[in-house]
LUMKESE-139824 format. One record per atom (N, C-alpha, C): z, x, y. Coordinates in Angstrom, 3 decimals, padded with zeros to 6 digits. Layout:
# LUMKESE-139824
<node><up>Z</up><east>X</east><north>Y</north></node>
...
END
This chain:
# LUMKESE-139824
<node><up>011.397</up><east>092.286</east><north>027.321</north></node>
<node><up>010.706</up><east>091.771</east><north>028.484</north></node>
<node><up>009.498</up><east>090.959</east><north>028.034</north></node>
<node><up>008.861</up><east>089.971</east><north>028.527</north></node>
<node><up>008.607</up><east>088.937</east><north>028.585</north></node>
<node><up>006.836</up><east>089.567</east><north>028.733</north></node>
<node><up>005.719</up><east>089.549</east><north>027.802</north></node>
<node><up>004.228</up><east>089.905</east><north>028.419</north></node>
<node><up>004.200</up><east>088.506</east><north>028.870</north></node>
<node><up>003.620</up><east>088.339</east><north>029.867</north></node>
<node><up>002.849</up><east>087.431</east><north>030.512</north></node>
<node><up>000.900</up><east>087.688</east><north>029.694</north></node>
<node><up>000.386</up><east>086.229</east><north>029.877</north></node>
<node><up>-000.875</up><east>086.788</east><north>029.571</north></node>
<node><up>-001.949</up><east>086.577</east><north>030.294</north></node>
<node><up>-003.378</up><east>086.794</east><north>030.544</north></node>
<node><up>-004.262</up><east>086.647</east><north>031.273</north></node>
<node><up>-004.588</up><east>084.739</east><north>031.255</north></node>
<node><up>-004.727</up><east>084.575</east><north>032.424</north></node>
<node><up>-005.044</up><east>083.178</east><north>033.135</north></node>
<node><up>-004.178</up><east>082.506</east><north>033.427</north></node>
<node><up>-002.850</up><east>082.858</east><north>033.465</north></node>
<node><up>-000.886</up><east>081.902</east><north>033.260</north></node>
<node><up>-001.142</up><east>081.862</east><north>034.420</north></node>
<node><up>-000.768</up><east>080.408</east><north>034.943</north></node>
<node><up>-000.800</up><east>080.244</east><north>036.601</north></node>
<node><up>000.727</up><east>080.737</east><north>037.001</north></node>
<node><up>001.058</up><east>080.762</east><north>037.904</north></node>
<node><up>002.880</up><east>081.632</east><north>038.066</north></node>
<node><up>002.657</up><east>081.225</east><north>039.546</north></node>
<node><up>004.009</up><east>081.319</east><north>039.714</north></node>
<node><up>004.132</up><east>081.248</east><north>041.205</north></node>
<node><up>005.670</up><east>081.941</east><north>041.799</north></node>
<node><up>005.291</up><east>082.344</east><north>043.128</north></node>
<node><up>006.201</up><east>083.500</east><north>043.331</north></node>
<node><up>007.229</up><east>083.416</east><north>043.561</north></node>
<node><up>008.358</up><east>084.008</east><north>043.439</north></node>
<node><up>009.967</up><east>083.881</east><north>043.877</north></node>
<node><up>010.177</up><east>084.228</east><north>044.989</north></node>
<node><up>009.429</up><east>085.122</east><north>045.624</north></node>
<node><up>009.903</up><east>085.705</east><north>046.958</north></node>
<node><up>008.825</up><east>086.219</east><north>047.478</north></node>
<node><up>008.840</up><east>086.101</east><north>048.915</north></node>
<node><up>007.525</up><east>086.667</east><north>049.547</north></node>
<node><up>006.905</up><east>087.748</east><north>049.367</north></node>
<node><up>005.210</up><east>088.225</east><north>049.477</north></node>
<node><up>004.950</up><east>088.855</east><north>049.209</north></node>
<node><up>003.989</up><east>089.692</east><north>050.311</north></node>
<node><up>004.432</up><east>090.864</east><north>051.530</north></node>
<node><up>003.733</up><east>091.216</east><north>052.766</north></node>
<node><up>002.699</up><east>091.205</east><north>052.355</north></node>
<node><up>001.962</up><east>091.440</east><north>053.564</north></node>
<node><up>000.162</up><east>092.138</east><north>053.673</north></node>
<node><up>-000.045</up><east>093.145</east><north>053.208</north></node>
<node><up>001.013</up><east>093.906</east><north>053.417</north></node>
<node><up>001.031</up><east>095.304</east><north>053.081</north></node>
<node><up>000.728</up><east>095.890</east><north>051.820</north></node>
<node><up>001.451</up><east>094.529</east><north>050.848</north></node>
<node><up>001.716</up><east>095.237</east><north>049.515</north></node>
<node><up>000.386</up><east>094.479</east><north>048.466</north></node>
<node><up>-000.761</up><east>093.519</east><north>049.208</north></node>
<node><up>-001.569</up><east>093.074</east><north>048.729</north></node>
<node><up>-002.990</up><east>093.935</east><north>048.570</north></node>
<node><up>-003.582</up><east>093.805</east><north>047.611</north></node>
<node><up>-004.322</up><east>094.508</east><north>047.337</north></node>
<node><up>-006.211</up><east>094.336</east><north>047.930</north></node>
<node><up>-005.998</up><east>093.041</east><north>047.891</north></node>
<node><up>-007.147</up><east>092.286</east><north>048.886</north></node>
<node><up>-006.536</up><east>091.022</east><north>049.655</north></node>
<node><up>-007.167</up><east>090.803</east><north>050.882</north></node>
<node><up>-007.034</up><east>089.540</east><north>051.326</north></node>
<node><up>-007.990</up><east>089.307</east><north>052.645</north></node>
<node><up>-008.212</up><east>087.957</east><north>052.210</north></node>
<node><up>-009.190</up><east>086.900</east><north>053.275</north></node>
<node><up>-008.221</up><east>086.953</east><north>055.039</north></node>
<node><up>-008.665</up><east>087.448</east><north>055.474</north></node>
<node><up>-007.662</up><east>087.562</east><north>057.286</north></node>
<node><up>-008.549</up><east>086.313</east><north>057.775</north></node>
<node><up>-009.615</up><east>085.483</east><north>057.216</north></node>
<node><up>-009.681</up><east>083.843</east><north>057.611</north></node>
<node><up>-008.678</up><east>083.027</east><north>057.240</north></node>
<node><up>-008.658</up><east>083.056</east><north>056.000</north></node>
<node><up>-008.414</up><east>082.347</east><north>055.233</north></node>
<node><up>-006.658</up><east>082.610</east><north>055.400</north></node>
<node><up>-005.656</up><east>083.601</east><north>054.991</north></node>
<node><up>-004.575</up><east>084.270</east><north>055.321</north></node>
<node><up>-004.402</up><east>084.230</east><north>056.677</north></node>
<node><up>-003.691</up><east>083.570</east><north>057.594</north></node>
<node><up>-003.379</up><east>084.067</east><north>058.506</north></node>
<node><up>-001.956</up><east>084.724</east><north>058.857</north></node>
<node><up>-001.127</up><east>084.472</east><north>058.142</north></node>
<node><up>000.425</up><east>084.964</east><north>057.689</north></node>
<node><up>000.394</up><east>086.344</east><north>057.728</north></node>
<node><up>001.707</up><east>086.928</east><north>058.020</north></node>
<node><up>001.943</up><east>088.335</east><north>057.106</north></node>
<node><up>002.673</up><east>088.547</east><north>055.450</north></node>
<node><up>002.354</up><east>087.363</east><north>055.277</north></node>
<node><up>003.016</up><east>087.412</east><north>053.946</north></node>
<node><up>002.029</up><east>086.331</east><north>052.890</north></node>
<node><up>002.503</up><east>086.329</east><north>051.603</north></node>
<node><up>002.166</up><east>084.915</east><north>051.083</north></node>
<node><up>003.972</up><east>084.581</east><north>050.887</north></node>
<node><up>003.890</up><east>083.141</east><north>051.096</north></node>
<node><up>005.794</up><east>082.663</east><north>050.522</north></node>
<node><up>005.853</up><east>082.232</east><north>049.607</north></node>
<node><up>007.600</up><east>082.101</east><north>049.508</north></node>
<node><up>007.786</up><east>081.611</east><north>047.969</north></node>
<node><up>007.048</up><east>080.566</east><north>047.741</north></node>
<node><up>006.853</up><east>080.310</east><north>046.784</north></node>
<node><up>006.560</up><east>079.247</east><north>045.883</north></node>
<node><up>004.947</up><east>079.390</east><north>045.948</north></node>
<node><up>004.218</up><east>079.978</east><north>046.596</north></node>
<node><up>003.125</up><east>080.307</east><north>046.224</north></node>
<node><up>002.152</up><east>080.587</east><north>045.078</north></node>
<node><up>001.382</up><east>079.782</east><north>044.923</north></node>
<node><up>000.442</up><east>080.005</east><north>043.119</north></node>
<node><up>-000.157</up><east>080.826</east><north>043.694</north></node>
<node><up>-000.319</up><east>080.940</east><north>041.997</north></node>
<node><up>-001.941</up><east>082.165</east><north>041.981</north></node>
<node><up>-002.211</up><east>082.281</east><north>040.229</north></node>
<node><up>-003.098</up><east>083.123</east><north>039.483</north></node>
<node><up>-003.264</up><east>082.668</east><north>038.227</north></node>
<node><up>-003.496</up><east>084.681</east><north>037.762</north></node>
<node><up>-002.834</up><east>085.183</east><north>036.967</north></node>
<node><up>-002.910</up><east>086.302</east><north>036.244</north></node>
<node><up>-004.122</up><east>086.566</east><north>036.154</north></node>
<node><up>-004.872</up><east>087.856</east><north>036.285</north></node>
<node><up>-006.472</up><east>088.387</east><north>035.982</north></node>
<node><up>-006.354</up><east>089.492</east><north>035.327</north></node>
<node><up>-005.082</up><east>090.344</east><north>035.157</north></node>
<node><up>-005.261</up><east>091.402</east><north>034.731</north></node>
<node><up>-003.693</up><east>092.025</east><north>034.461</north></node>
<node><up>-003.841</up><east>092.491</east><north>033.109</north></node>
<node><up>-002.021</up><east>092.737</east><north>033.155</north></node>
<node><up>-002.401</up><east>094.416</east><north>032.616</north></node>
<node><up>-001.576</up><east>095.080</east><north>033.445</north></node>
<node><up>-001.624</up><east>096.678</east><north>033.628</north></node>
<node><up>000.063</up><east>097.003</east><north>032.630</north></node>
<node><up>-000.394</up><east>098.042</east><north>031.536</north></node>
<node><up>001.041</up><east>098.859</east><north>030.935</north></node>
<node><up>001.745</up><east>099.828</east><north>031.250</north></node>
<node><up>002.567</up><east>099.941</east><north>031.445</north></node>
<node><up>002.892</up><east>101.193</east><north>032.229</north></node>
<node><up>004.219</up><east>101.589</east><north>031.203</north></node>
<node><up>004.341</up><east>102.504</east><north>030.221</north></node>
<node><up>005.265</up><east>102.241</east><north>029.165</north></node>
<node><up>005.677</up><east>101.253</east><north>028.953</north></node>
<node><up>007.198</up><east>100.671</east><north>028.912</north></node>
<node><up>007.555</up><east>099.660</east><north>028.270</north></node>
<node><up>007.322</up><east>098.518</east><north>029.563</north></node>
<node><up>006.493</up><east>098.720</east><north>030.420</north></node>
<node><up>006.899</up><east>097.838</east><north>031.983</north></node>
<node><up>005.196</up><east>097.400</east><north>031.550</north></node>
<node><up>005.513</up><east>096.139</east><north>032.091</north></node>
<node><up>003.651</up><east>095.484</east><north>032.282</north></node>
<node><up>003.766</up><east>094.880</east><north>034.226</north></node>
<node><up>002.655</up><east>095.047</east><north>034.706</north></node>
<node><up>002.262</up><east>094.772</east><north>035.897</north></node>
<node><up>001.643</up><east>093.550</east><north>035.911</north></node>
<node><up>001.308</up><east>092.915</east><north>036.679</north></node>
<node><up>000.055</up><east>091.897</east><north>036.547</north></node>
<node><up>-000.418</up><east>091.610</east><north>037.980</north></node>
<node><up>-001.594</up><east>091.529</east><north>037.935</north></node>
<node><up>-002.774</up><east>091.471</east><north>038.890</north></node>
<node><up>-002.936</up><east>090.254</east><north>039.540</north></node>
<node><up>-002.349</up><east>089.725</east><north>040.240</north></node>
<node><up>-002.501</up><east>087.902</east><north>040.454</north></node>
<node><up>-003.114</up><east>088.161</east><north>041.374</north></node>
<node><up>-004.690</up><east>086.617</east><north>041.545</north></node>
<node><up>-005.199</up><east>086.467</east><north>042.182</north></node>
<node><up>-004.550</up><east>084.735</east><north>043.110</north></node>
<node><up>-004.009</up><east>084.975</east><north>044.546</north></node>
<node><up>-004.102</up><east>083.366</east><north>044.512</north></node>
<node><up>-005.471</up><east>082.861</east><north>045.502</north></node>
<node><up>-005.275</up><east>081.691</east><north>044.750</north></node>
<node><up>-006.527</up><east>080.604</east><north>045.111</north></node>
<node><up>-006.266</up><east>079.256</east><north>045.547</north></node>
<node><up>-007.428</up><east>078.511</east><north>046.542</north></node>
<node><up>-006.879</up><east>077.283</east><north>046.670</north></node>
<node><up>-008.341</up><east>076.584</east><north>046.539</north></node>
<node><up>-008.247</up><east>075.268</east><north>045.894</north></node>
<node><up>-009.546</up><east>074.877</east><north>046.388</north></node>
<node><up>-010.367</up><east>075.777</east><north>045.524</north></node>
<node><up>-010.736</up><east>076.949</east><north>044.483</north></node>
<node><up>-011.637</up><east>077.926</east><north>043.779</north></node>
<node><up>-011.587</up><east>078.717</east><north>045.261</north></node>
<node><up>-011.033</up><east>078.798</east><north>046.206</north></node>
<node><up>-011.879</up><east>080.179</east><north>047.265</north></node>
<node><up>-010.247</up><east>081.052</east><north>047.175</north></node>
<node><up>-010.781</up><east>082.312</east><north>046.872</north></node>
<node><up>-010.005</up><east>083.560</east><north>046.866</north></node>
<node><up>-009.757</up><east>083.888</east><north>047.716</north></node>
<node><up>-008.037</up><east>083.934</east><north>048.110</north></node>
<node><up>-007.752</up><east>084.618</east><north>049.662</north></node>
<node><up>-007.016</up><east>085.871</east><north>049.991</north></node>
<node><up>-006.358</up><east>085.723</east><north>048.294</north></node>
<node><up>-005.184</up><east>087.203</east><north>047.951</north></node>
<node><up>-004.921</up><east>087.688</east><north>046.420</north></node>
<node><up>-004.719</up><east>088.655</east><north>046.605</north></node>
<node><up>-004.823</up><east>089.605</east><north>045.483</north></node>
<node><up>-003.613</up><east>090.311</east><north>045.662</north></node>
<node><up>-002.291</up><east>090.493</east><north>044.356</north></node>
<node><up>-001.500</up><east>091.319</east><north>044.660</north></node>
<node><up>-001.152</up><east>091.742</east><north>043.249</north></node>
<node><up>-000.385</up><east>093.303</east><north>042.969</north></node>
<node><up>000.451</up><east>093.475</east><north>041.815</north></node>
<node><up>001.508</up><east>093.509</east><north>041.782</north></node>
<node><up>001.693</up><east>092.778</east><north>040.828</north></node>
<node><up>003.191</up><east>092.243</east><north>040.773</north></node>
<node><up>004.375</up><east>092.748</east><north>039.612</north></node>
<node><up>005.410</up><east>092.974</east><north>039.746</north></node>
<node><up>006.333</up><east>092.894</east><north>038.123</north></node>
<node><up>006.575</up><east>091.354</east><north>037.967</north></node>
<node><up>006.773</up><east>091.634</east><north>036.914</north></node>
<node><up>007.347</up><east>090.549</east><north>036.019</north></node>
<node><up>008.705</up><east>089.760</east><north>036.916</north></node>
<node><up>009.452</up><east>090.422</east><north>037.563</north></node>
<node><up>010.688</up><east>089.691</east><north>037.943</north></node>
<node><up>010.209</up><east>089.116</east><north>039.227</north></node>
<node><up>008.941</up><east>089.391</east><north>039.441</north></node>
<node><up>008.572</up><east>088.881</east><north>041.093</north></node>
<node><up>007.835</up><east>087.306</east><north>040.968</north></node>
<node><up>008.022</up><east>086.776</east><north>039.784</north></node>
<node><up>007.691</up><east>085.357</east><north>039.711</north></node>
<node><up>007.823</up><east>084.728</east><north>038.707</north></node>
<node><up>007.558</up><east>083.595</east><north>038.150</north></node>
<node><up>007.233</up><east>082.239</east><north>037.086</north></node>
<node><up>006.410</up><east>081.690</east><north>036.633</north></node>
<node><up>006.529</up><east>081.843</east><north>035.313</north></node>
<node><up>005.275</up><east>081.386</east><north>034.636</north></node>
<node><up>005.419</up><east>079.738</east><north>035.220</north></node>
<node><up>004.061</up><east>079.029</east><north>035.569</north></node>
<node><up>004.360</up><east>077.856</east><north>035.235</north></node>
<node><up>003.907</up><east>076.840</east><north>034.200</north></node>
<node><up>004.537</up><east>076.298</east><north>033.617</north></node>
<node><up>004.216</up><east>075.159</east><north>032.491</north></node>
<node><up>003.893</up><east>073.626</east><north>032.505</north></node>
<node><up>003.158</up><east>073.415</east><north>032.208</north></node>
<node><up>002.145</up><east>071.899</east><north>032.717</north></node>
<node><up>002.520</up><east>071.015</east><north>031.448</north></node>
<node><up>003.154</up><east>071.591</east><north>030.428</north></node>
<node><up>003.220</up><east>071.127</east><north>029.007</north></node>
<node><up>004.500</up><east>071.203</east><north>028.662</north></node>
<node><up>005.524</up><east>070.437</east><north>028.079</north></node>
<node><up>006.804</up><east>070.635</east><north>027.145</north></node>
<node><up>006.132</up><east>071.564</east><north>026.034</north></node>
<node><up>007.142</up><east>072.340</east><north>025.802</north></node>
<node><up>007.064</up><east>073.149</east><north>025.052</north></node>
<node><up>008.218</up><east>073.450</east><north>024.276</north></node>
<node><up>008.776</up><east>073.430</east><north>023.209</north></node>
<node><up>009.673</up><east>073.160</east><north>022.208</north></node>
<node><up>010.269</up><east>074.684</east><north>022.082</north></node>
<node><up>010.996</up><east>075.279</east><north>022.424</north></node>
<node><up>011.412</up><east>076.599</east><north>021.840</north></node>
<node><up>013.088</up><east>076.435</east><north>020.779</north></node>
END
């Protein structure tokens, strides 16, 4: 499995409720969800044996509106750069 690392912008595969967010702006948010394709940028990656979590904050503009934890299969790194593998 794949560590992700702190600051990787990613964006999501599938929606993510109110419910399951850990903070959020109810100005700024007016949805019950955030949707796919939604950014946000890694702040914190949690271990949990062989499983890592990560803490995404999304942002627009620098103002913070949501906070959620996520697995690994719940989104995409994204890449701004070719990268040769």
């Amino acid at each position: 499995m794949n560590k992700f690392k702190l600051l990787d912008t990613i964006a999501l595969l599938n929606p993510v409720s109110v419910e399951r967010l850990t903070w959020w702006n109810q100005i700024i948010l007016k949805s019950e969800s955030l949707l796919s394709g939604q950014v946000g940028t890694i702040v914190e990656v949690y271990e949990e044996g062989e499983e890592f979590h990560y803490l995404v904050d999304a942002d627009t503009q620098g103002r913070e509106y949501a906070m959620a934890t996520l697995s690994a299969d719940e989104f995409l790194v994204l890449q701004y750069e070719l990268t040769v593998v």
